[in-house]
N, C-alpha and C positions, 0 to 999 in steps of 0.2 A: 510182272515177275522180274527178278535180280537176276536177269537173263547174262551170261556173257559179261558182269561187270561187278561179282560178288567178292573183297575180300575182305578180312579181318572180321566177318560180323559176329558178332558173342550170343550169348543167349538173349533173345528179347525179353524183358520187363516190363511191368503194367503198371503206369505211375494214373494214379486216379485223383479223380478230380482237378480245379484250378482254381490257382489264388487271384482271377479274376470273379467281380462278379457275375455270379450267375445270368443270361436272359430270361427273360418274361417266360413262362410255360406256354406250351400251345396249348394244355387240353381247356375246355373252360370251366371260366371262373367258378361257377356254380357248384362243379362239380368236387367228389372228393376227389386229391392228389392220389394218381394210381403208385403202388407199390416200384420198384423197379424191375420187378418180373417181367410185373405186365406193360410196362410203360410201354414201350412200343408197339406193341399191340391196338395199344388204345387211346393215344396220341392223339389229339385232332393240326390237323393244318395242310396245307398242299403240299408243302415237303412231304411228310408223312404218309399222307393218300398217294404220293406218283412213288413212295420207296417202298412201300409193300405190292404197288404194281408191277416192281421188277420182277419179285418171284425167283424161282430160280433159275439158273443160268450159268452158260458157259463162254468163257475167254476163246478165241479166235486166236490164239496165242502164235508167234513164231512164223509169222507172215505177214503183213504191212507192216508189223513192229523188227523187222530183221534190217542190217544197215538195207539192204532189194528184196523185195519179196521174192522168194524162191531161195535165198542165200543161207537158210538154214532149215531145206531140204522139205517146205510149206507152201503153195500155192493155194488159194483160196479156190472153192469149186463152186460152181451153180448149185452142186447138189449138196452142200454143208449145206447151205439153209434149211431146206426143207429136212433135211435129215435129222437137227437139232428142234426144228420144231415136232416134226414125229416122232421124234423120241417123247417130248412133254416137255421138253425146257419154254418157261416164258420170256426170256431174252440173252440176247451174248453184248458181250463185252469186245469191241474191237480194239485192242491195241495198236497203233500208229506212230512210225517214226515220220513225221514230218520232218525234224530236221534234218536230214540227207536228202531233204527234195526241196528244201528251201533257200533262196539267194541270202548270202553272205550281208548283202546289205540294203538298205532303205529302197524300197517297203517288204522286204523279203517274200519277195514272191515266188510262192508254192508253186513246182514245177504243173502244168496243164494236166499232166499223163497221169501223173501219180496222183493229182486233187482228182481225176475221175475215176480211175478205181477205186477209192476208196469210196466216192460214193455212190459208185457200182455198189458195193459190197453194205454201205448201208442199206442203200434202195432193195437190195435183194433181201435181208433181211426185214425188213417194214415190210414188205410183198410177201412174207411169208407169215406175216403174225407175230413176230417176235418184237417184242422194244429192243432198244440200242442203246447201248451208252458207249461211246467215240472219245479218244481221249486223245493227249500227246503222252506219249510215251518214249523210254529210251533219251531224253535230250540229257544225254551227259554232260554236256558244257553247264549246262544249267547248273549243275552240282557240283562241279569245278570252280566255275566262273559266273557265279549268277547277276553280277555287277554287269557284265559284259553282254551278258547275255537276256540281259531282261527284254530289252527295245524288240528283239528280237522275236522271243513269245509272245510280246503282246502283239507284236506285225502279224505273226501266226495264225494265233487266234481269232484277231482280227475279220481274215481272209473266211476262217471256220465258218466264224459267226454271219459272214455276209452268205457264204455257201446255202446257210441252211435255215436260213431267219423264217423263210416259210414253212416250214416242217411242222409236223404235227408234234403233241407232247410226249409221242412213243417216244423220242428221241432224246436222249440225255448225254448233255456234254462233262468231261470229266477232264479238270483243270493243268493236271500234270501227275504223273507219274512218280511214287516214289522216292519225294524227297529227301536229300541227304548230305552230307561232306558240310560244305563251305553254304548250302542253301539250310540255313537257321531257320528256327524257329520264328526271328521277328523279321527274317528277311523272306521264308516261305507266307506270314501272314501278310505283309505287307501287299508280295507281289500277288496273291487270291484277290485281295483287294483291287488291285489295279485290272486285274486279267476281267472284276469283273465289271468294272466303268468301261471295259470296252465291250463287252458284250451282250450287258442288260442292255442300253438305245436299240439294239435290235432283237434280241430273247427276250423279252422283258421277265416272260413267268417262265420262263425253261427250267428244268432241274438240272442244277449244276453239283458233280461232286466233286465234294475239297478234299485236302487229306491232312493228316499232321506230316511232321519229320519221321527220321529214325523208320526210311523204308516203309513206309506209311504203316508200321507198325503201331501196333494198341501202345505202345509208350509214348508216343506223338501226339496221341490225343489231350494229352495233359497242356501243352503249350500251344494248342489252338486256338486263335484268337479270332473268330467269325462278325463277320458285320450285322449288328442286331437286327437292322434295317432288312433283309434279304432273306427272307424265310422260303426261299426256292432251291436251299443249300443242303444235301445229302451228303454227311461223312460219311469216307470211305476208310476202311480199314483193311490189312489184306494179316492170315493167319498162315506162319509155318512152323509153330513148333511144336516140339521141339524142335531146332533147327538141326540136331547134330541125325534125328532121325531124317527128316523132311529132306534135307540135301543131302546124304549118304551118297556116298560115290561118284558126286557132282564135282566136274573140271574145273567151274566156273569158282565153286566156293570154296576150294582148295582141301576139297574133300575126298580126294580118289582112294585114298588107302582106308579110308573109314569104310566100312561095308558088317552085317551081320548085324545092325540095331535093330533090336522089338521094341512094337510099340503094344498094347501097354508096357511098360519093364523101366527102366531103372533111369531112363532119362526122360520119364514123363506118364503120367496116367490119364483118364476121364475126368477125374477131380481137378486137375491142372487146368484142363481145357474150361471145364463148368466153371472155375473160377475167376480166370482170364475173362472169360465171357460176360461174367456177372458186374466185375469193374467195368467192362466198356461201357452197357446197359445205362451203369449207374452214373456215370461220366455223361451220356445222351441224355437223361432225367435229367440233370442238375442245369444242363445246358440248352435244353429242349431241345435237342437237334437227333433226326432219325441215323441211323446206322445203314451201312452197306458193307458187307465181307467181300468186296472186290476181288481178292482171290484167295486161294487156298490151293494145296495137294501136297501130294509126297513124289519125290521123282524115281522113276522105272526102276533104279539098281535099289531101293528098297526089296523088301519078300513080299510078294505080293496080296498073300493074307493081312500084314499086318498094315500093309498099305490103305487095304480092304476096314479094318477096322478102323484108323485114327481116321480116313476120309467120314465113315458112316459115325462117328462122334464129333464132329467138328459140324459134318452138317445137320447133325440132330441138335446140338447145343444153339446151334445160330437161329435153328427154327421154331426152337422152345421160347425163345426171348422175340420172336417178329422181325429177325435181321434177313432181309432178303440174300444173295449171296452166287455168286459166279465159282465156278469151279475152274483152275489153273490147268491142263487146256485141254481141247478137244482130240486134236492127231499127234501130238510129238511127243517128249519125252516123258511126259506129266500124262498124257492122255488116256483119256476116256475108250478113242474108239483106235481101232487097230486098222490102219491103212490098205494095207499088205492085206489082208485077209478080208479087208473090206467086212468088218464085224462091231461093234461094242465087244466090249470089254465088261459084258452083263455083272459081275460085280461090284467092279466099280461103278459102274451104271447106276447099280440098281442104290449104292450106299450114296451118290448124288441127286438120286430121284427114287426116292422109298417107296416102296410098294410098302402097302396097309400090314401092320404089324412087323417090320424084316428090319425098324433099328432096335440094336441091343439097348439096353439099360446099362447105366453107369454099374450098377452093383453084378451084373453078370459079366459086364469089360472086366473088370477086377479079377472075380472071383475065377478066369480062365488064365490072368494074367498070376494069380495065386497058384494054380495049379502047376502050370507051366515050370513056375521058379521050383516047386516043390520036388518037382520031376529031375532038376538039375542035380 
């Protein structure tokens, strides 16, 4: 998430496809090429088998990922685990700022205290049934100064990689967070490259997720350039738009005076999303590579119905097409469950984990979204 460091962003755009060539398909040869509906669905290869293992899931969001955990008002509990496994999520997304616990210089070494919370906080979720995917997150220098700052990530990961080299395959490392600014496209593929000569010698099959630029949004995907060689590699993508609805009234994205956007309504429909979605799919075909919706949400000073609606179409669209998917977050501003009240947040709940028959159809989104303006 564009937590604390959102500004200028425009509308995101979906550039599909690349004027690189294509890799080899996974599915096999024998068989006929599936359409891009189904592609992921039906995929074969270990990427694929551990990206539809993710399932769904929720971000741990606003707690290791904060400059100190606790710093914006999130301390991780005993009982988040088992609470997100009892709800029915099959795994979360741990966001982590390591860099504010890492030495300035050679070998950048990860403060002691903060490498074992965090894998406190794996270990507790793996003990609860949940996969994991652990990332670095938040390294704004990165996106500043990534020239400066590279030796540094790889020191990092480094460290990660030795952490957790025996771990089972619940466990999935995710490369960097949200690339942007000054970290390009051939300077974001280069450095996936290098992040991963350090870490396959000891992961060798882990699943590792990459991302493009441009905020790991779907327009990023276009100038992702993946090493053919490494088919243990899950694209990650993260969806917020519309963005003028998704961050309403957020400090960070210099959106406080904006408040009162519908969704469906005039800055975006079900069709928007169904077709953003349809590009990434066909962008994953062309490239053989599986999808992950790393995050998603709308934030609190949204209406909370309408909230209700774009969350239960973004997560019906990702699961129509086989993209597994994390919801943006659990307690805080984005959140599912309500602290204070110590409750879910049963609608949104329920539009991140569906009960049999309770997502709308694209043609009923509409036709309420028709009604509505009619009423005006």
């Amino acid at each position: 998430m564009r937590f604390l460091s959102l500004a200028a962003v425009g509308v995101w755009l979906l550039a599909c496809g690349s004027s690189r060539q294509a890799e080899p398909a996974a599915a096999s040869p024998t068989s006929a090429p599936p359409t891009a509906d189904a592609y992921l669905k039906t995929a074969s290869g270990p990427a694929f088998d551990r990206a539809r293992l993710l399932g769904r899931g929720v971000n741990l969001g606003n707690a290791l990922d904060a400059p100190n955990e606790g710093d914006w008002g999130i301390v991780l509990r005993d009982e988040d685990f088992k609470l997100v496994a009892d709800a029915g999520f099959e795994h979360v997304r741990i966001p982590v700022r390591w860099s504010t616990h890492a030495a300035s210089v050679a070998p950048f070494s990860i403060d002691p205290t903060f490498a074992a919370r965090v894998k406190w906080a794996v270990d507790a979720a793996l003990a609860a049934g949940l996969r994991v995917v652990v990332n670095v997150h938040h390294y704004e220098e990165m996106n500043v100064d990534p020239d400066a700052n590279q030796a540094r990530l790889l020191g990092i990961w480094k460290q990660i990689a030795e952490t957790y080299q025996g771990y089972p395959d619940t466990l999935y490392f995710e490369l960097l967070n949200e690339p942007h600014d000054k970290l390009t496209p051939e300077k974001n593929n280069a450095i996936i490259s290098e992040l991963l000569a350090v870490i396959r010698p000891m992961n060798p099959e882990r699943s590792v997720v990459v991302g493009g630029t441009e905020w790991n949004s779907l327009r990023g995907l276009s100038s992702l350039d993946l090493p053919a060689s490494d088919q243990h590699l899950i694209v990650t993508i993260h969806y917020y738009d519309p963005f003028d609805f998704t961050h309403q009234g957020a400090e960070w994205a210099n959106k406080t005076d904006q408040l009162g956007v519908d969704w469906p309504g005039p800055v975006g429909t079900r069709q928007n999303i169904a077709a953003d979605f349809n590009r990434s799919v066909e962008w994953a075909q062309a490239h053989a590579r599986p999808l992950y919706l790393g995050e998603f949400g709308a934030y609190e000073k949204a209406e909370f119905g309408a909230r209700t609606r774009w969350t239960t179409a973004v997560a019906a669209e990702s699961s129509a097409r086989g993209i597994p998917y994390a919801y943006w977050e659990l307690r805080s501003s984005f959140g599912l469950y309500d602290s204070e009240k110590r409750e879910w947040r049963r609608e949104l709940l329920d539009a991140v984990l569906p009960r049999e028959g309770a997502q709308a159809t694209s043609s009923s989104s509409d036709v309420r979204f028709a009604v509505r303006s009619a009423r005006r």
